[in-house]
C-alpha positions in Angstrom: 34.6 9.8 4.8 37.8 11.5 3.4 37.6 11.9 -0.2 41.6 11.2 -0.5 43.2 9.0 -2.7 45.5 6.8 -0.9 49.0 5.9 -2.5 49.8 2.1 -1.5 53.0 -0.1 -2.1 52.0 -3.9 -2.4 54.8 -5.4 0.1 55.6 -9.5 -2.3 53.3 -11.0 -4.9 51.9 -13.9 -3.4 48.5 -15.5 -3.5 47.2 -12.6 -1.0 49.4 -10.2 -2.6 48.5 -10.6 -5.7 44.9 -9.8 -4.5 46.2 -6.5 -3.2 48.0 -5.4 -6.9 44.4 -6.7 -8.8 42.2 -4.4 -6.0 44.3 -1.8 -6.1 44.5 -1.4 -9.5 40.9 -1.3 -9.9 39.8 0.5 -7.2 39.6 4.2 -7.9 40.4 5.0 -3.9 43.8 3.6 -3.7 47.0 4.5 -6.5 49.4 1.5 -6.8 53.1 3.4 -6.0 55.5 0.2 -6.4 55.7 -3.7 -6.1 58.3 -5.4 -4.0 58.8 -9.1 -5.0 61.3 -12.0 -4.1 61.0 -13.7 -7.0 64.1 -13.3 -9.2 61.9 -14.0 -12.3 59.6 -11.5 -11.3 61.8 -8.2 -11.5 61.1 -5.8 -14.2 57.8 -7.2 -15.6 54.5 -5.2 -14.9 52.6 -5.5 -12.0 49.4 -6.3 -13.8 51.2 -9.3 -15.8 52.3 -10.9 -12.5 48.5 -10.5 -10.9 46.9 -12.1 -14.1 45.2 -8.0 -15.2 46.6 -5.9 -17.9 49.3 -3.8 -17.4 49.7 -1.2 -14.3 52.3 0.7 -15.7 53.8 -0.4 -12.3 56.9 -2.3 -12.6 58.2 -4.7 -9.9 61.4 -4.3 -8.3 63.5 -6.4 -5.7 65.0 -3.0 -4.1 63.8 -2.8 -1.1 66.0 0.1 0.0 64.3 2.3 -3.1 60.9 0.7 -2.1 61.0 1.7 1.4 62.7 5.4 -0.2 59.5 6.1 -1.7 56.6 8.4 -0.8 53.0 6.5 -0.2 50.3 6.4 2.4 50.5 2.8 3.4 52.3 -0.6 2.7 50.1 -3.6 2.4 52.6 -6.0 4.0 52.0 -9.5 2.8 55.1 -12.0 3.6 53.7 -15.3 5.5 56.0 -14.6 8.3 56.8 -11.1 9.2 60.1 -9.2 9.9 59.3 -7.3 12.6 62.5 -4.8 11.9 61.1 -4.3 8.3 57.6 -3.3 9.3 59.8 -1.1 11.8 61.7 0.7 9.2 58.3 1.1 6.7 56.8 2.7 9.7 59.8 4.6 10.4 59.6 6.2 7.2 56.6 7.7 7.3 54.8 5.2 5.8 51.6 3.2 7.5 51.2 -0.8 7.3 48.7 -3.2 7.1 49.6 -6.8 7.1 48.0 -10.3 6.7 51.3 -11.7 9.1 50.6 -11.4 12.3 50.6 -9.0 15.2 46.3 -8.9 14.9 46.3 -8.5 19.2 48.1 -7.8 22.1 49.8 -11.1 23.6 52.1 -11.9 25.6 53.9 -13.9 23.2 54.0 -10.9 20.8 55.1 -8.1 23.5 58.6 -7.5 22.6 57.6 -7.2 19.0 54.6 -5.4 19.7 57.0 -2.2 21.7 59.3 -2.4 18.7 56.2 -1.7 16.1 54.6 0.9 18.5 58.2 2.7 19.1 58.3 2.9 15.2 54.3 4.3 14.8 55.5 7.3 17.3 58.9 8.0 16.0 57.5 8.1 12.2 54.1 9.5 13.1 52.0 6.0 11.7 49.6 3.5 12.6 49.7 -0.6 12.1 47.0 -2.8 11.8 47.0 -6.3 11.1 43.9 -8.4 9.2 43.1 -11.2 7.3 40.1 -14.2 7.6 41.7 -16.0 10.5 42.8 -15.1 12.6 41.6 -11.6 12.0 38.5 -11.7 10.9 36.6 -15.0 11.1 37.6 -16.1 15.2 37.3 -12.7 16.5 35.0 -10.1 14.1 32.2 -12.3 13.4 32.4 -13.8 17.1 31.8 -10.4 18.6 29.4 -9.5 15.9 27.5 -12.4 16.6 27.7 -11.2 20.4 26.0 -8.1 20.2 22.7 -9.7 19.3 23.2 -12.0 22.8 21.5 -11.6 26.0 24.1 -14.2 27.3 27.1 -16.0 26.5 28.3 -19.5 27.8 30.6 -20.7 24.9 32.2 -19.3 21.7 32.8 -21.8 19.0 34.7 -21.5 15.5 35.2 -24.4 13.1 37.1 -23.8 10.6 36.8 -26.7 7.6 39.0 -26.7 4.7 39.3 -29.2 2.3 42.8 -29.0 1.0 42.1 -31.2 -2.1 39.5 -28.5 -3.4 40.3 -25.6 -1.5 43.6 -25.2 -0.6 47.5 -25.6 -3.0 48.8 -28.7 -3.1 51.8 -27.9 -0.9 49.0 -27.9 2.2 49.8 -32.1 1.5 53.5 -31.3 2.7 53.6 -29.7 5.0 50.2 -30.2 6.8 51.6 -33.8 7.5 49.2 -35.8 5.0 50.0 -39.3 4.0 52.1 -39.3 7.3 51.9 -42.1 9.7 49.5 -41.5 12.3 51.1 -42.3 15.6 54.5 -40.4 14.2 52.5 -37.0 12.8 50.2 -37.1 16.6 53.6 -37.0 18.3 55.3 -34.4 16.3 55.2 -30.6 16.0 52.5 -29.8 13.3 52.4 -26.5 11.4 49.2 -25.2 12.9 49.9 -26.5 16.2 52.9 -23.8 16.0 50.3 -21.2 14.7 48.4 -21.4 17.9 49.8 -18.1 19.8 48.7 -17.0 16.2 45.4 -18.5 17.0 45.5 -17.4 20.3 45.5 -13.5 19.7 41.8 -13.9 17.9 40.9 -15.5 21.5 42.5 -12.8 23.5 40.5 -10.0 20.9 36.8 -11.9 21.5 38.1 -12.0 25.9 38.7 -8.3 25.6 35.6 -7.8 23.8 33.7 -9.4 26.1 35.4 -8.2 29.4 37.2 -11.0 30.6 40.1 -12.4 31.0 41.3 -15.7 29.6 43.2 -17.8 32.3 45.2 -20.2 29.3 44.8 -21.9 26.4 44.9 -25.7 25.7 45.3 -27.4 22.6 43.9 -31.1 21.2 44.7 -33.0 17.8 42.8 -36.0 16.5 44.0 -37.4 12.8 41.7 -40.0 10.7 43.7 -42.7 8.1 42.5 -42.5 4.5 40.6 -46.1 4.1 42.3 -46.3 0.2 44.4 -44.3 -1.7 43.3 -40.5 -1.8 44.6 -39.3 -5.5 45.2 -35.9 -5.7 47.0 -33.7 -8.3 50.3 -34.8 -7.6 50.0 -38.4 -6.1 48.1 -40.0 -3.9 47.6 -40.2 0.2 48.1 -43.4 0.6 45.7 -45.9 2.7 46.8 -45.9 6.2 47.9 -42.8 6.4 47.3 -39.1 7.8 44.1 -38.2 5.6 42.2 -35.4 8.0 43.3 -33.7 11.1 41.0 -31.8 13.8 42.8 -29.9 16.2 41.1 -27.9 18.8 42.3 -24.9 21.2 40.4 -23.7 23.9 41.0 -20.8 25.6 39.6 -21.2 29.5 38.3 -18.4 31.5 37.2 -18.8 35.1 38.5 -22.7 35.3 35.8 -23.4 32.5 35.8 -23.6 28.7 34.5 -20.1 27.1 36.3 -19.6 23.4 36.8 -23.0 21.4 38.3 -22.7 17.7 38.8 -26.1 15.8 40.4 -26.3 12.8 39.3 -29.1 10.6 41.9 -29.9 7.5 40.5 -33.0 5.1 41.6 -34.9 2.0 39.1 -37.3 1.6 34.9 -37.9 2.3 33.4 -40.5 5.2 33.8 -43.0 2.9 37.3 -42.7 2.1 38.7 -41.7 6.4 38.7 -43.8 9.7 36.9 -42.9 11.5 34.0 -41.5 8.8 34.2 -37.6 9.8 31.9 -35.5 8.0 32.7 -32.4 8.3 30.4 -31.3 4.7 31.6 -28.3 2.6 34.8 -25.9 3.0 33.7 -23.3 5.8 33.9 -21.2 8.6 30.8 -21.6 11.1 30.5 -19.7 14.4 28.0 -20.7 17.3 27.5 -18.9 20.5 26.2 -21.4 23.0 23.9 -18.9 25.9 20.2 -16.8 25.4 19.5 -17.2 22.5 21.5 -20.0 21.3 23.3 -18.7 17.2 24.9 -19.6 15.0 26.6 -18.0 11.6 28.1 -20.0 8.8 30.0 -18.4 6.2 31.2 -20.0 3.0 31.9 -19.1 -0.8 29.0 -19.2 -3.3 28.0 -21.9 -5.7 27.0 -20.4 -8.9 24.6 -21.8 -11.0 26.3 -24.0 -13.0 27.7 -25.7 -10.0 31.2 -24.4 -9.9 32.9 -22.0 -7.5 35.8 -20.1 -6.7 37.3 -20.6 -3.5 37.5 -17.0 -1.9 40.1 -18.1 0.5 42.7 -15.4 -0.7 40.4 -13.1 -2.0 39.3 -13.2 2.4 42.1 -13.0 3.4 43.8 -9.8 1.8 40.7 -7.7 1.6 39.9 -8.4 5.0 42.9 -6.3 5.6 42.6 -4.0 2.7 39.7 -2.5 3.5 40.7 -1.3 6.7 43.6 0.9 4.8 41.6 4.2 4.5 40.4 4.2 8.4 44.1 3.2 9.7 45.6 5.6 7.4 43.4 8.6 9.0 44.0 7.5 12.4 45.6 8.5 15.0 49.8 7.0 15.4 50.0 3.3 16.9 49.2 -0.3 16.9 45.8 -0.8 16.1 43.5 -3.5 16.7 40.3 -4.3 15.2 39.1 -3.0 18.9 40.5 0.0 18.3 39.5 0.5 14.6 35.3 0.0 15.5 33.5 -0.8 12.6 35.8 -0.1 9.7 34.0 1.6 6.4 35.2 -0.3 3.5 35.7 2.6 0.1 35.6 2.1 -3.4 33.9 -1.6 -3.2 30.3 -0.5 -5.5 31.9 0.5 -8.8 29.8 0.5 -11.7 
């Protein structure tokens, strides 16, 4: 392992980047060069204050032009929807990027962007990876994890469950489509219905892994009512309407289903949805259906006094932060988890 320290500008202070300033703060591998934020009311106060950790000595700036002027080793690039000709112009510069916003696999649906980012890795000299819990991690990683321990495989499952009410901010009520009519929010685009070429890049990553080649994808939504009034931190779901939603992609492969992620967003118990789903505790669970039938289920901890955290965030970003170090010594280009191996997370045991 290089012995480096690695110079890293956190790229917008949101619940994943706010992760990144608190890590890299604290982590003796990395050096925090500069913030970027949006926020007006952010500018000028100290990285730490923003992340909730005492001061960095790092203060955030909207300049972008100065930000991207900078010398560092990498840009952890955390907007929720990325600008491809930003990434471009970080890479440009010299500077690598890893990103929770997309780009985790070859697609169709992300080639043009995908010649554009590995144009910019050759002309600056850099490397781009993309990470994150899922996609990025939890439908792909673990998946072909799972895999190598199989003599066979006939099916590839992922559930996703999330609770928004517990687990998730309340604007997941917005604009997830909860307290909708039903018949209106099944015939309407829904925000993770648009996600699924997202989605569909985790499927193309487990395909590749396993040497074949996925013929399309299909997609399925199911929504239950709330029975009564759901109240929730600011109002209630109200009885009738959109209280849980189950939608399900499945990638095909040979005219048959082989990859199947559902994604499983509730408000409410059995008691309080029609139909009753019980879907249990905030999760990710894989199963590989084949010789010997497995399965993996992956959830935050419940501490002795009952309570926990939910690690959502904390997933997400360090799922891509760890990977820093190995993209950083690598060789120019888009890299995919594929191409990374088995990544060596630094600076995680400090005492």
């Amino acid at each position: 392992m290089s012995e480096r320290k690695y110079r890293v500008i956190q790229w917008m202070t949101g619940d994943v980047g706010r992760v990144g300033v608190r890590h890299f703060a604290e982590n003796p591998v990395y050096e925090l060069a500069a913030v970027l934020v949006h926020s007006p009311d952010k500018v000028g106060r100290d990285a730490g204050e923003i992340a909730g950790i005492g001061p960095t000595g790092v203060i955030a700036t909207d300049d972008a032009e100065a930000v991207i002027a900078l010398d560092a080793d990498c840009v952890f690039y955390t907007p929720v929807i990325m600008d491809v000709d930003t990434v471009c112009r970080l890479l440009r510069s010299g500077k690598n990027v890893v990103t929770t916003s997309g780009f985790f696999h070859p697609t169709e649906h992300f080639r043009d962007g995908g010649e554009l980012i590995r144009a910019a890795c050759a002309e600056g000299g850099t490397s781009f990876h993309a990470g994150g819990i899922h996609p990025g991690y939890a439908g792909d990683i673990l998946p072909l994890t799972l895999a190598r321990v199989a003599s066979r495989v006939d099916r590839v499952e992922v559930w996703e469950v999330v609770n928004v009410l517990t687990d998730a901010p309340m604007d997941h009520i917005d604009w997830m489509g909860f307290g909708k009519d039903r018949d209106k929010f099944l015939s309407e685009p829904t925000i993770l219905g648009l996600g699924v070429p997202f989605f569909a890049q985790s499927m193309h990553m487990v395909a590749d892994g396993l040497g074949v080649t996925i013929d399309e994808v299909t997609a399925g939504l199911e929504a239950a009512t709330a029975t009564r009034d759901i109240p929730h931190d600011e109002g209630a779901i109200p009885r009738g309407t959109v209280a849980a939603q189950h939608h399900t992609w499945t990638a095909m492969v040979g005219g048959a289903p082989l990859i199947v992620y559902h994604a499983i967003y509730l408000t409410g118990g059995p008691d309080e949805l029609d139909p009753p789903w019980d879907w249990g505790r905030t999760r990710y669970r894989i199963v590989i259906e084949g010789d010997p039938p497995t399965e993996l289920t992956m959830h935050g901890r419940v501490a002795a006094d009952g309570t926990m955290t939910h690690p959502g965030y904390t997933w997400t970003a360090m799922g891509a932060i760890n990977a820093i170090p190995d993209v950083c010594d690598a060789e120019p280009g888009w890299l995919t988890h594929l191409d990374l191996g088995l990544i060596r997370p630094r600076g995680l045991v400090r005492r």
